[in-house]
N, C-alpha and C positions, 0 to 999 in steps of 0.2 A: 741063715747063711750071711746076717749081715749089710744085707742088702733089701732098697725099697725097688719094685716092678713095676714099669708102667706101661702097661695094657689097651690097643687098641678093643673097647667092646664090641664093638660091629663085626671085625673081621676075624678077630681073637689074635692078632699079631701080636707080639713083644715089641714093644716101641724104643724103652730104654731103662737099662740099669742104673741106681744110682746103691754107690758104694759108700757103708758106714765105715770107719777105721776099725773103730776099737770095741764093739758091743753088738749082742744082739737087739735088732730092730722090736719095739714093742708095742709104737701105736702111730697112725698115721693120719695127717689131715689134710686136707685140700682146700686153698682159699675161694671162697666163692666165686670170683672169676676166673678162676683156673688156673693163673699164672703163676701158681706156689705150687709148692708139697712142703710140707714141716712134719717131720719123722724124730719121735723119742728113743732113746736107747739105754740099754739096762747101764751104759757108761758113765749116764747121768746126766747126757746131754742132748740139747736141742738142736736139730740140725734146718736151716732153711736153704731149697732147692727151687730155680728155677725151673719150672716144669717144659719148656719149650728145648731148652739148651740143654738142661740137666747139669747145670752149674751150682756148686756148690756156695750159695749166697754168703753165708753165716753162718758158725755155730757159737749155742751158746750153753755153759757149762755152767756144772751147781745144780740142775734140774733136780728136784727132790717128785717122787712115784708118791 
């Protein structure tokens, strides 16, 4: 559906959606202290996300699968 989830695991809450434009979501990573998500999409592109905000930092295009 285009979108990455970001899940309380403790309580099981939904925390916060973050919306792709134009692609389905297809791999997801988390920087070791947390403060990222970087989500690839079948668009071809790299997306980096503030994980506290869910601000959409950067994206970056051309990403070859």
């Amino acid at each position: 559906d285009n979108t990455v989830r970001i899940w309380d695991i403790n309580s099981g809450r939904l925390l916060r959606i973050l919306w792709e434009d134009e692609g389905s979501v297809t791999s997801v990573a988390v920087s070791p202290d947390g403060r990222y998500i970087v989500s690839g999409s079948e668009d071809n592109t790299v997306r980096i996300w503030n994980t506290n905000s869910g601000r959409l930092l950067r994206i970056l295009r051309g990403h070859k699968n």
